[in-house]
C-alpha positions as CSV (number, residue, x, y, z in Angstrom):
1,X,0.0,0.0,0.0
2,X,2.6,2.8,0.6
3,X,4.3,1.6,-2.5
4,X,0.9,2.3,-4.5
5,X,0.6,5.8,-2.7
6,X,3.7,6.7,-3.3
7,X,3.1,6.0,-7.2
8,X,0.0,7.9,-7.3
9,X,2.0,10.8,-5.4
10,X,4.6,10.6,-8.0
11,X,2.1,10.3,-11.2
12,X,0.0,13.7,-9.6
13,X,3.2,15.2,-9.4
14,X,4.3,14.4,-13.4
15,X,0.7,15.6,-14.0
16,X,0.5,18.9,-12.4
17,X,2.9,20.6,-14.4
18,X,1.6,19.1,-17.8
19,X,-1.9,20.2,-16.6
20,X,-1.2,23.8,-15.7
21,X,0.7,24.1,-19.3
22,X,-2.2,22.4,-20.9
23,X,-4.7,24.4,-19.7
24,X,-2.9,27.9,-19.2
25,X,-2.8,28.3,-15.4
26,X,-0.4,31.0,-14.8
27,X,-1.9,32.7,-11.7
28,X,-0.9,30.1,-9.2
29,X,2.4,28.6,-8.3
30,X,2.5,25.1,-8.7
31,X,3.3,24.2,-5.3
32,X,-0.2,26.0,-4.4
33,X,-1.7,23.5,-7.2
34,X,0.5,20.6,-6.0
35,X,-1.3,21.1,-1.9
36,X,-4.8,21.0,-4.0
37,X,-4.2,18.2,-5.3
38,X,-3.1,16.3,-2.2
39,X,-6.3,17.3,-0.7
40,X,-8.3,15.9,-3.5
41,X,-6.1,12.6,-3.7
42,X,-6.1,12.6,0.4
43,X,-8.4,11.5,3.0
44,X,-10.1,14.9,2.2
45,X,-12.4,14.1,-0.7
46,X,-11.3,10.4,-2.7
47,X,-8.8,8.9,-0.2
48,X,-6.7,7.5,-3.0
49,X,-3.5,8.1,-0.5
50,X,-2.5,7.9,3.1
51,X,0.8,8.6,4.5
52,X,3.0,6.3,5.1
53,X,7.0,6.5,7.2
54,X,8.1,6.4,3.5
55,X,6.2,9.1,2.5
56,X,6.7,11.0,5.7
57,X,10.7,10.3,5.3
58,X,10.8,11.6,1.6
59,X,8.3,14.5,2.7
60,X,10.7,15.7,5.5
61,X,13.8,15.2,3.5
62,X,11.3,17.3,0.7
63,X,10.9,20.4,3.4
64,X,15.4,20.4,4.3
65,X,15.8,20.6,0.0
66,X,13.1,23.5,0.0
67,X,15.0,24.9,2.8
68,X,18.4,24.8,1.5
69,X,17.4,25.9,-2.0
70,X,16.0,28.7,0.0
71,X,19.0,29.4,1.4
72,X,21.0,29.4,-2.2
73,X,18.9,31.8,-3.9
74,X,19.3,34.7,-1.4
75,X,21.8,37.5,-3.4
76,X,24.1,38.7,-0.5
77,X,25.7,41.4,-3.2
78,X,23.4,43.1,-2.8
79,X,24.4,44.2,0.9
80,X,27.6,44.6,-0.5
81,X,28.6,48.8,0.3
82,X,27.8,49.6,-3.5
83,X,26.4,52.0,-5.6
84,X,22.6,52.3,-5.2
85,X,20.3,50.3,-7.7
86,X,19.5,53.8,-9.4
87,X,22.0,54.6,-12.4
88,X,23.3,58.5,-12.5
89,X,20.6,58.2,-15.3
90,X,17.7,56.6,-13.4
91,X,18.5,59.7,-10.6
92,X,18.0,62.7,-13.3
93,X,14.3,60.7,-14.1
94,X,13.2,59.4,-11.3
95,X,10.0,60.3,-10.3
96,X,10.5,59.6,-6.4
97,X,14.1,60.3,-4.1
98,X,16.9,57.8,-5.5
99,X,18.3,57.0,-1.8
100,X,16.4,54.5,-1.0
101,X,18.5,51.7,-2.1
102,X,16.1,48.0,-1.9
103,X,18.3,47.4,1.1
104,X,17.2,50.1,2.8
105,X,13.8,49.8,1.8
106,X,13.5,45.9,2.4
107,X,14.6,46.8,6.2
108,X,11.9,49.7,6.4
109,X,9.2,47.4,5.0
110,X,10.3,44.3,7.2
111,X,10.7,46.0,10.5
112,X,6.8,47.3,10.0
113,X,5.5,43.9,9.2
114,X,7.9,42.4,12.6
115,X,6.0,45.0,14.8
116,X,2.3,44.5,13.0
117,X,3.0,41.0,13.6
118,X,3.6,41.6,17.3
119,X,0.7,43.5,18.1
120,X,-1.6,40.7,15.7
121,X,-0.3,38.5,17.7
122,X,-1.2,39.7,20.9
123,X,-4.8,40.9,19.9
124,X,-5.5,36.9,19.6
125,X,-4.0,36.3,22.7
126,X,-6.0,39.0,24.1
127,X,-9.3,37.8,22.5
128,X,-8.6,34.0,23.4
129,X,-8.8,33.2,19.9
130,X,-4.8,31.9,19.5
131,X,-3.4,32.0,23.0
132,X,0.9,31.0,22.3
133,X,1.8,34.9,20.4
134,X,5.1,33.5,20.1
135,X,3.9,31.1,17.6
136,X,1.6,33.7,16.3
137,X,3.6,36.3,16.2
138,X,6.5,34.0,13.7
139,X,3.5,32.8,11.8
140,X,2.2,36.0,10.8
141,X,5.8,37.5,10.2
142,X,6.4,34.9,7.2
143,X,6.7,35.2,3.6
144,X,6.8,32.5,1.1
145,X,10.6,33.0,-0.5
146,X,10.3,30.6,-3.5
147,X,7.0,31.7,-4.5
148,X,8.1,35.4,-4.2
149,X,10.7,34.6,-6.7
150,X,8.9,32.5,-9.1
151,X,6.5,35.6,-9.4
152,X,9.4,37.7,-9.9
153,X,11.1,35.5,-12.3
154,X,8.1,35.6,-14.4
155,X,7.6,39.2,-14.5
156,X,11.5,39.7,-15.7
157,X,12.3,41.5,-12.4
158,X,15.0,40.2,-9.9
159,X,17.2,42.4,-12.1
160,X,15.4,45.5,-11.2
161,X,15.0,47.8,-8.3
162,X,11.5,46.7,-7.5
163,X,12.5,43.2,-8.0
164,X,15.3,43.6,-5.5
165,X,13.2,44.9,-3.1
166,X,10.4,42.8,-3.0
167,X,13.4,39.9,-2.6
168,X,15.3,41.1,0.0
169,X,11.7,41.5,2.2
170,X,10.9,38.0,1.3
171,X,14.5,37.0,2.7
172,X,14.3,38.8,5.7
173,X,10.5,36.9,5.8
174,X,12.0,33.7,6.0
175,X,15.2,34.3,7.7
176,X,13.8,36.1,10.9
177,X,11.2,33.5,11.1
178,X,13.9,31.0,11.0
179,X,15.4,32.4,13.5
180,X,12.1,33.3,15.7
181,X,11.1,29.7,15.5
182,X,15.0,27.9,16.2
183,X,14.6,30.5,19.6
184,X,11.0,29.6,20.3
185,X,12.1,25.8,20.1
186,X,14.7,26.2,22.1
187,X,13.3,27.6,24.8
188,X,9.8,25.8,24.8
189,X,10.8,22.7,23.7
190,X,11.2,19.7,25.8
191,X,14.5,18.2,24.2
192,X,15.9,22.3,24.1
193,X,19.5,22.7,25.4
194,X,21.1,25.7,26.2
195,X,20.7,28.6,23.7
196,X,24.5,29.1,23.5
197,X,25.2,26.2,21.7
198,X,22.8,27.1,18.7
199,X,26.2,29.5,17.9
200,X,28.0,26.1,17.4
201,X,25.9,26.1,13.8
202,X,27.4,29.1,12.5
203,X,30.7,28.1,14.0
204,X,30.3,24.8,11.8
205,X,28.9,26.8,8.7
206,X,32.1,29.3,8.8
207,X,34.8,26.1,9.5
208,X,32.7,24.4,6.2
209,X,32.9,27.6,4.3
210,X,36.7,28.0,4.9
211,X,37.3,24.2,4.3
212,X,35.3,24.4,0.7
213,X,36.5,27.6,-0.4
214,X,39.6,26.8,-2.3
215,X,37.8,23.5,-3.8
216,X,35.9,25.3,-6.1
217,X,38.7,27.1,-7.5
218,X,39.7,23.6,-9.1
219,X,36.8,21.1,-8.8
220,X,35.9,22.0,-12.4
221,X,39.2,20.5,-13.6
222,X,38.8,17.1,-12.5
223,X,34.9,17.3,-11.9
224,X,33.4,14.2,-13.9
225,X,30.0,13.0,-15.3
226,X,30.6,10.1,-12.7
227,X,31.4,11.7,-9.8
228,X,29.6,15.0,-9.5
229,X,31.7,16.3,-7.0
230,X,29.4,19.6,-6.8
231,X,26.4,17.7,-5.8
232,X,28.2,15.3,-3.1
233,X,29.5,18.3,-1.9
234,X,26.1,20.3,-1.1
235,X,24.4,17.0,0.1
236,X,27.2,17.0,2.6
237,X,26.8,20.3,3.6
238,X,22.9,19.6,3.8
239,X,23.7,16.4,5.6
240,X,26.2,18.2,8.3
241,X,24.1,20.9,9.1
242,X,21.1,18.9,9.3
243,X,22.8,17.0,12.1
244,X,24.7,19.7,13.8
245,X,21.3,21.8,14.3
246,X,19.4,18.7,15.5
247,X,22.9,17.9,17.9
248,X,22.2,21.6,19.7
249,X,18.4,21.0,19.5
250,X,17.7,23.1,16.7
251,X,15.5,22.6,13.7
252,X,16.9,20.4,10.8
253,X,15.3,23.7,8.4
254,X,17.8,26.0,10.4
255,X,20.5,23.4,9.1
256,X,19.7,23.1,5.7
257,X,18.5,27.2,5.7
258,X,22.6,27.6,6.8
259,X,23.8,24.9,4.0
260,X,22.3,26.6,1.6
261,X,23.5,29.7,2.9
262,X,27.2,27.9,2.8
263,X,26.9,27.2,-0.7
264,X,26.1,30.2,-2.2
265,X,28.8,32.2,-0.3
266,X,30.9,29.3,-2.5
267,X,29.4,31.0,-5.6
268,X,28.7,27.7,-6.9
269,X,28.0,27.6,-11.0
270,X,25.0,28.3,-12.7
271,X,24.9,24.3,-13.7
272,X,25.8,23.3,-9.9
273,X,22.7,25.3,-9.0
274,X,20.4,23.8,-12.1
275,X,21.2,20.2,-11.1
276,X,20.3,20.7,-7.7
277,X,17.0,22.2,-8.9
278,X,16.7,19.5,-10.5
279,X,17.2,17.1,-7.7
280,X,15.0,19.3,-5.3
281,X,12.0,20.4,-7.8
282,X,12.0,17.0,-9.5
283,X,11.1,14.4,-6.8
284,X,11.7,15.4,-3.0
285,X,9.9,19.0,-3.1
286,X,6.6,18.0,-4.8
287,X,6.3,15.0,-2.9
288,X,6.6,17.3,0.5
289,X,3.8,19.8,-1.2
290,X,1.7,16.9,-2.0
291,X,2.0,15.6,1.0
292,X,1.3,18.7,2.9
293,X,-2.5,18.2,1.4
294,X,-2.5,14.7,1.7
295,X,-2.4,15.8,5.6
296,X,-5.0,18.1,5.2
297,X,-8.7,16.2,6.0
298,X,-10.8,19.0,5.2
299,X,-13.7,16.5,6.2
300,X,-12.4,16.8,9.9
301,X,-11.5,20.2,9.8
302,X,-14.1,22.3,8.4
303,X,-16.7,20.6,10.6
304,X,-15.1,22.5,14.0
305,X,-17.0,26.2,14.1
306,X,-14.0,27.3,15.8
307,X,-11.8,26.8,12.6
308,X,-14.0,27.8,10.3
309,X,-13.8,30.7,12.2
310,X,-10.2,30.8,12.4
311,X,-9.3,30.7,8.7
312,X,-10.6,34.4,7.6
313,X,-9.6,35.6,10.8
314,X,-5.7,33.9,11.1
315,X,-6.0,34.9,6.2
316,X,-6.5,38.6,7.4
317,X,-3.7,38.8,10.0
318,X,-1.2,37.3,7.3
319,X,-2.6,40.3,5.1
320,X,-2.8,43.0,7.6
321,X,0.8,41.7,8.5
322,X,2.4,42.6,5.7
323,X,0.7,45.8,4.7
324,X,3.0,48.7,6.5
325,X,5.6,47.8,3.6
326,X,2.9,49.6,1.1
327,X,3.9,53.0,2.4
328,X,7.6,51.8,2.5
329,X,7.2,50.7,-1.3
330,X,5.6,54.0,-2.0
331,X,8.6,56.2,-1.1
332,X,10.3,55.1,-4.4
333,X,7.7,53.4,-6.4
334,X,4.6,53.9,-7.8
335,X,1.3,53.4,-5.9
336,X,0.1,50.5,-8.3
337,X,2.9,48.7,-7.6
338,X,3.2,49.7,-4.1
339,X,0.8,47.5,-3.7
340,X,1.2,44.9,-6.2
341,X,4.9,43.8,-3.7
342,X,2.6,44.4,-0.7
343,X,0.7,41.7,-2.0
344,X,3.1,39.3,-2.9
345,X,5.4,39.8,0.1
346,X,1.6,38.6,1.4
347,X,2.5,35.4,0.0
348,X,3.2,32.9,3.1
349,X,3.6,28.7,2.6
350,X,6.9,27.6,3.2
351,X,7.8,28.6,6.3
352,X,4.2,28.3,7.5
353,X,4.5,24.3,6.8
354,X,8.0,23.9,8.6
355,X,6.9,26.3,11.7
356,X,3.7,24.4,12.1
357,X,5.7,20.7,11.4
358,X,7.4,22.4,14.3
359,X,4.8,23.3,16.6
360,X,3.0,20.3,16.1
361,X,5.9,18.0,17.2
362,X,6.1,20.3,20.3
363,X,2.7,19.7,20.9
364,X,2.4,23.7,21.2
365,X,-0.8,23.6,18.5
366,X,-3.9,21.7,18.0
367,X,-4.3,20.0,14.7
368,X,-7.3,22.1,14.2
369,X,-5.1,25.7,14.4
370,X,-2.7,24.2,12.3
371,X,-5.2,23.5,9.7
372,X,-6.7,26.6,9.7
373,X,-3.5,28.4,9.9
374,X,-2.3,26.0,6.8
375,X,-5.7,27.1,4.8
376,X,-5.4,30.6,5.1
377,X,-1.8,30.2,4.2
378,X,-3.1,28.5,1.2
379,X,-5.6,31.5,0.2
380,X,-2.9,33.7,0.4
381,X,-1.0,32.0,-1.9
382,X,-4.2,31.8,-3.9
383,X,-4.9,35.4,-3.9
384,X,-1.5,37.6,-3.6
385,X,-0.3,36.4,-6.5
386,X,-3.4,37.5,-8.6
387,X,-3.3,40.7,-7.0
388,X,0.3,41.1,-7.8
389,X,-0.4,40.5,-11.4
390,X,-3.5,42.6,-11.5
391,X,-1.7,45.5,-10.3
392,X,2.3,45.3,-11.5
393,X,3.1,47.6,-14.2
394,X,6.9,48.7,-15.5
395,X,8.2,51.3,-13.9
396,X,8.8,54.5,-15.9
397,X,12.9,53.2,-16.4
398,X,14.8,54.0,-19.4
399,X,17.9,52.0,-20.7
400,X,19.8,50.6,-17.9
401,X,23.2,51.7,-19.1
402,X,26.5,50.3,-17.5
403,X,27.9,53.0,-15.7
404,X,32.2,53.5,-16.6
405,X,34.2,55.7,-14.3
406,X,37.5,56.8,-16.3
407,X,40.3,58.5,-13.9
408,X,42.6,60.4,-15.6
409,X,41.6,62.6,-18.4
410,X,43.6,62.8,-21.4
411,X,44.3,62.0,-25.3
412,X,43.8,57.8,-24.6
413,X,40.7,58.6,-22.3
414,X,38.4,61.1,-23.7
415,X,37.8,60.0,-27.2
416,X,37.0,56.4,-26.2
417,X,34.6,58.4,-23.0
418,X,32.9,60.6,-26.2
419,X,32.2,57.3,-28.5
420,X,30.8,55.4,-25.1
421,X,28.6,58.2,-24.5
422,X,26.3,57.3,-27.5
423,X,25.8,53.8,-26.9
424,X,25.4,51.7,-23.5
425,X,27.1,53.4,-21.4
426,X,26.6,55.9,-19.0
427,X,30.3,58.3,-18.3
428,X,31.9,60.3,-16.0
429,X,35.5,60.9,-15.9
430,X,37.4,62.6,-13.0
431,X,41.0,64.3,-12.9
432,X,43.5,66.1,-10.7
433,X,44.9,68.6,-13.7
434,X,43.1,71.8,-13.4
435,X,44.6,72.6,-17.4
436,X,42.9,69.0,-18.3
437,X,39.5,70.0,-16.7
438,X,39.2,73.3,-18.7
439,X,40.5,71.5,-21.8
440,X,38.1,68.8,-21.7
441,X,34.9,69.5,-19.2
442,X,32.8,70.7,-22.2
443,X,33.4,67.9,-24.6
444,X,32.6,64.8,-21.5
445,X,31.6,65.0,-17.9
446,X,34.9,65.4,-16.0
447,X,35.0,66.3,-12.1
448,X,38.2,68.4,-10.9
449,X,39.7,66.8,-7.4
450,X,42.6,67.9,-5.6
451,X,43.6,64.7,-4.5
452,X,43.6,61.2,-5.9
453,X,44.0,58.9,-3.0
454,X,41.8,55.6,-2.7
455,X,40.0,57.4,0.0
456,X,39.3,60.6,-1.5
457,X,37.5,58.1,-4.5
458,X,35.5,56.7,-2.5
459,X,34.0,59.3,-0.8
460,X,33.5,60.9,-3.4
461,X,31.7,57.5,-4.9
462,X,33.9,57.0,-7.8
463,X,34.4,53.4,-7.0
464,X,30.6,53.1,-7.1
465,X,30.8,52.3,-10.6
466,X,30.1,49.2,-12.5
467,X,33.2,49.6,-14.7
468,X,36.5,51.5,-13.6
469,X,38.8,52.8,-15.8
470,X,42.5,53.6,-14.7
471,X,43.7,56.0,-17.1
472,X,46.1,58.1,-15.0
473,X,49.8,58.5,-16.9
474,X,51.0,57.8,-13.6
475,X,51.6,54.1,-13.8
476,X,52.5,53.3,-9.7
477,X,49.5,55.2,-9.0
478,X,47.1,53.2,-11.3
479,X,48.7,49.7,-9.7
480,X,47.8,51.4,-6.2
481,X,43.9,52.1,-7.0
482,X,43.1,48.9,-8.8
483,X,44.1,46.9,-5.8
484,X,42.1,49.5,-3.8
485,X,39.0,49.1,-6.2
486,X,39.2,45.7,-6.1
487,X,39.0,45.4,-2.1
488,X,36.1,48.0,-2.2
489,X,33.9,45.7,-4.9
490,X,34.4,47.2,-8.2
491,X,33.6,44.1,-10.7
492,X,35.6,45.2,-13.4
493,X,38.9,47.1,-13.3
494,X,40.8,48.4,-16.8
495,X,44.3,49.4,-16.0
496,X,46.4,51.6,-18.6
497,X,50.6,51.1,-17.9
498,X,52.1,53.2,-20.2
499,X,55.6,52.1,-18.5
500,X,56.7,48.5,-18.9
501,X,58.7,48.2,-16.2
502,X,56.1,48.9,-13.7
503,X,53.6,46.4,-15.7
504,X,56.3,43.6,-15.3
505,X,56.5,44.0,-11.8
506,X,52.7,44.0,-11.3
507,X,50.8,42.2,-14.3
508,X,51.1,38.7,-12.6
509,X,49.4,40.0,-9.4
510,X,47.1,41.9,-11.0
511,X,45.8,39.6,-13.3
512,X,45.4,36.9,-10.5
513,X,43.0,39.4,-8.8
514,X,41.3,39.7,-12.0
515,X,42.1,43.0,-13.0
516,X,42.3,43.5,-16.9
517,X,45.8,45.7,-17.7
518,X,46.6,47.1,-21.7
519,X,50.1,48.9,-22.3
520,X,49.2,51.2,-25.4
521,X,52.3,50.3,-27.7
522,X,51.7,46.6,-27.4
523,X,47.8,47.4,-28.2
524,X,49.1,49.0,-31.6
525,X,51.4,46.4,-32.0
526,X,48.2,43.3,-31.5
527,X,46.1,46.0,-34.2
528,X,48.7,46.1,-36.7
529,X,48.9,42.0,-36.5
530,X,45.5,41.9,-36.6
531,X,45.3,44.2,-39.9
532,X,48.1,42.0,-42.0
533,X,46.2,38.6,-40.6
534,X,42.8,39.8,-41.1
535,X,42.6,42.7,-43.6
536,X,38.4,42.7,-43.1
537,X,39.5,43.6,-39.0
538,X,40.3,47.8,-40.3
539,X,37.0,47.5,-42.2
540,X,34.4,45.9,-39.4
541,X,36.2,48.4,-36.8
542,X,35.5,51.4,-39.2
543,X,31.6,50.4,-40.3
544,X,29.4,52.9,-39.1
545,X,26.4,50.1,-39.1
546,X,27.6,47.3,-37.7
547,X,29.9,46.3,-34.7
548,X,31.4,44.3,-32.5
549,X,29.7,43.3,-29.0
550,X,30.5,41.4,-25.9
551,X,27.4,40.3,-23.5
552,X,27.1,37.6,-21.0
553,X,23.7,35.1,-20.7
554,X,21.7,36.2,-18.0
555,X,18.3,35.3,-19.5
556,X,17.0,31.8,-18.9
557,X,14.8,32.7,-21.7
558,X,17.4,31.8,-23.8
559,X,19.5,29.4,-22.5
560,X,19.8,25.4,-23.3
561,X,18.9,26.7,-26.9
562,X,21.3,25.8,-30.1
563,X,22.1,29.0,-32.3
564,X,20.4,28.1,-34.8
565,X,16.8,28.1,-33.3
566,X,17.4,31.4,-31.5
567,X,14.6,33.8,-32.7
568,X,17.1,36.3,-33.3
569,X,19.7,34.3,-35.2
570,X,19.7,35.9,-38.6
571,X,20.1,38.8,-37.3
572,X,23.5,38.3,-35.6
573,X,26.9,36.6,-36.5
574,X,28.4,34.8,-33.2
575,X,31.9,34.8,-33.8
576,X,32.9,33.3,-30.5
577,X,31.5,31.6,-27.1
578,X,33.5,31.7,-23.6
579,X,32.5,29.7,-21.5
580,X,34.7,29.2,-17.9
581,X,37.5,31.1,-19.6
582,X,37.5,28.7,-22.4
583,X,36.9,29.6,-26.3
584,X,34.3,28.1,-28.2
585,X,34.0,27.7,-31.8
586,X,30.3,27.9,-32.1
587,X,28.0,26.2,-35.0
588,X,24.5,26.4,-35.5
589,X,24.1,23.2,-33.2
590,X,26.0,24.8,-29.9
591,X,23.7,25.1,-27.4
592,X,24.3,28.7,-25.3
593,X,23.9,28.0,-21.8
594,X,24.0,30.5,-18.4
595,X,26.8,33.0,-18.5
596,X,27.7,32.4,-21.2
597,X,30.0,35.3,-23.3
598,X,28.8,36.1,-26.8
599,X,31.2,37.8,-28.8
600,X,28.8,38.7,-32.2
601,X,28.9,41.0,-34.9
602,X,25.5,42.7,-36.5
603,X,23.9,45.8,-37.1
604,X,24.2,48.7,-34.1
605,X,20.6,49.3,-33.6
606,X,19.5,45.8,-33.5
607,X,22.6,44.2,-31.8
608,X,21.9,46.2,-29.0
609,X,18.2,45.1,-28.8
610,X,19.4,42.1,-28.6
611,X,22.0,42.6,-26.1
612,X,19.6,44.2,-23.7
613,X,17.5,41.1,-24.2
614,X,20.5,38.4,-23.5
615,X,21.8,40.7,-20.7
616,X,18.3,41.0,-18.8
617,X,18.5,38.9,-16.1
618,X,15.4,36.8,-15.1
């Protein structure tokens, strides 16, 4: 019998996803759809499965994967001190004040929906409706992280402000919770031990980090089809934490929350991450969702007045919970889509299940409460997302453009900051020469400084800048703010050394922290090569309607695709594919896959339609 349950689990899961394409159903997640279904297939309405220790083993090991996953997809650049999400562009036409960064924001919006929570919580307690506000108070505080990002995903909008946002809320949604719950069990639980030892898990997570770091700098080199050393790595973290959290009497979610947490501070590949979706939203995930309404007998449930009384009551705290973040929201966005994030940071499942899994082990909860909280954590996920896409609009943005810092103004630097100008890229150069600032401040934005120390850059926000250019004739100096950019964040450093001597001495150590270094005569010397070798090359860099670009794969949309059935392949000739530092020769059958680089050549109005495209991140 648990064999045959487990089959029909297994079949329903195959199913839902076929069904939902089938039939269009794009307004609920399909773990919302996989929980209906358990009901239907449960003892709830045909009784077609019970659960089984198999099932219940698979189903828990279902909610650590969720957990961990969670863990992986939180974006901890984005607390990185950097440059606010707004562009100098975005500032000059943005309708509301650009300093609200989506840190910022996320904390404002969070903190409201932690003290909404609290007073919630104790007007239950008060009424005698729900009388542990602990247990309230973390219930109401949650927010559903994977199906936050699905609807995001969808939308085309992690890579955006609002996007980032309505993340980082949803993190601190399921990490404060996490934490709120690993206290609560602590100190109400009968197997609790001291709370001092819950700081031996993030002892163990930093000793794992610090252990694992320098794998992945050569895994790929001797990683195999056979031995996957990626994935036996993260099931080992999984597996540790798991048992170090239950060890200090933790939650095994807390573990595999930290694990996940682990591995993405290991900035693990794009195909690491996909596998272990794979693993996760292909068998052990769906069977916990499924599960979850297996568990759910309606029948039982919504015969007690008291619960059926509970479940619009416990839906419209989870609502009125989250709704100080629309006035948050509106302090940089519009009102539309104030609320539109309100209502998806409504969203509330995941954590719900493991907190209530939780409480019911702890016998702090009556299965009745922790079916009504369960339903009206269902409607929410029923109802936020429609809301969302009811109300969502874009945001009145023009062209992202990647923002280049040049210092040093001169002959080799202001040309090449003029041409940028009309394209992608968003300029500002800065220089110490007051004779250089009159020659050049009307032809390109140039700021005069007195003083070119790291320091003085960064306070004056130079660094904040997604491409630096180190154009200074002072060659030492160059060498001393490129290491200086690099240890504040910059991602991508251009170094000119017009002396070779002082290249020599620093190329190898520059290059090994990834900064990119050109010495002018040896640049003529490559173009002149390039001109006897390759006559066309003088042409192609001299055509006013075509060029050559450069973008990296961020959109899924177009990824695990061969060249040849991209929808935009006439249009474009790709000359070249790097992929980990490695050249490809690409044919109409090469499949492009995530981050990718595309060196193509093809006309300057479409190519960059098409590098926007390939660049947006989703």
């Amino acid at each position: 019998m648990d064999q045959v349950s487990l089959v029909i689990i297994l079949l329903a899961a195959l199913l839902i996803p076929l069904i939902m394409a089938k039939f269009k159903i794009n307004s609920l997640p399909t773990a919302v759809m996989e929980i209906i279904v358990g009901i239907v297939i449960g003892p709830s309405v045909f009784n077609f499965v019970n659960t089984s220790d198999l099932i219940s083993q698979l189903s828990t090991i279902g909610v650590i994967v969720l957990l961990f996953l969670s863990g992986l997809e939180i974006d901890f650049s984005l607390f990185k001190k950097r440059r606010t999400a707004l562009t100098p562009l975005e500032q000059k036409n943005a309708v509301n004040t650009p300093k609200y960064s989506p840190v910022r924001l996320s904390v404002y919006a969070y903190s409201t929906i932690i003290v909404l929570s609290l007073l919630l919580a104790a007007a239950f307690k008060v009424s005698g409706l729900f009388s542990d506000f602990w247990l309230a108070a973390i219930l109401f505080g949650t927010i559903s992280l994977g199906i936050v990002i699905a609807a995001l995903k969808e939308q085309e909008l992690l890579s955006k402000a609002f996007g980032q946002t309505i993340l980082l809320i949803s993190v601190f949604g399921e990490l404060v919770p996490m934490m709120g719950l690993t206290l609560y069990a602590s100190v109400y639980g009968s197997n609790s031990q001291s709370l001092w030892l819950l700081l031996l898990i993030l002892a163990v997570a930093a000793l794992l980090l610090l252990r694992f770091k320098p794998f992945f700098r050569f895994y790929q080199n001797i990683n195999k089809s056979t031995t996957q050393l990626d994935i036996r790595l993260a099931f080992f973290l999984i597996v540790t934490m798991v048992t170090v959290a239950e060890s200090v009497g933790a939650e095994n979610i807390l573990g595999a929350f930290v694990a996940g947490i682990v591995l993405k501070l290991l900035n693990p590949s794009e195909t690491t991450r996909e596998r272990l979706d794979a693993i996760g939203y292909g068998f052990f995930i769906p069977i916990f969702f499924i599960t979850t309404g297996v568990d759910l007998n309606l029948r039982t449930l919504l015969t007690s007045s008291k619960t059926l009384l509970l479940i619009p009551l416990f839906f419209l705290a989870y609502m009125v919970a989250k709704i100080g973040g629309y006035w948050v929201l509106k302090l940089r966005f519009k009102q539309a889509n104030a609320l539109a994030g309100t209502a998806l940071t409504a969203t509330t499942m995941t954590m719900v299940l493991a907190v209530l899994r939780v409480a019911k082990s702890m016998k702090t909860i009556t299965s009745d409460q922790s079916g009504a909280f369960l339903l009206a954590a269902l409607l929410t996920c029923v109802i936020s997302p429609l809301i969302f896409n009811k109300f969502y609009s874009a945001e009145k943005e023009d062209l992202v453009k990647t923002a280049v810092h040049f210092i040093g103004a001169n002959l080799s630097t202001v040309p090449v900051a003029q041409q940028l100008r009309k394209g992608w890229y968003d300029v500002s150069m800065y220089t110490n020469h007051p004779e250089n600032y009159q020659t050049y401040h009307a032809q390109v934005p140039v700021t005069l400084m007195e003083n070119f120390t790291a320091q003085d850059l960064q306070d004056h926000g130079v660094f904040d800048t997604d491409i630096l250019v180190l154009g200074h004739i002072d060659a030492e100096r160059n060498y001393e703010l490129a290491k200086a950019a690099k240890a504040y964040g910059v991602r991508r450093i251009i170094v000119r050394f017009e002396d070779r001597n002082v290249l020599n001495e620093h190329e190898d150590e520059l290059r090994e922290l990834g900064v990119e270094v050109y010495n002018t005569p040896e640049a003529n010397i490559t173009l002149l090569r390039a001109l006897i070798e390759s006559p066309s090359t003088l042409l192609l860099l001299n055509d006013t309607e075509n060029s050559i670009y450069e973008v990296r794969v961020l959109n899924h949309l177009y990824t695990d695709v061969q060249i040849k059935n991209l929808q935009f392949a006439q249009d474009i000739t790709i000359s070249q594919v790097i992929r980990n530092r490695k050249l490809i020769a690409p044919n109409g059958n090469t499949t492009i896959m995530y981050g990718d680089r595309l060196i193509f050549t093809g006309n300057k109005q479409t190519a960059a339609q098409i590098r926007q495209a390939l660049a947006t991140a989703n």
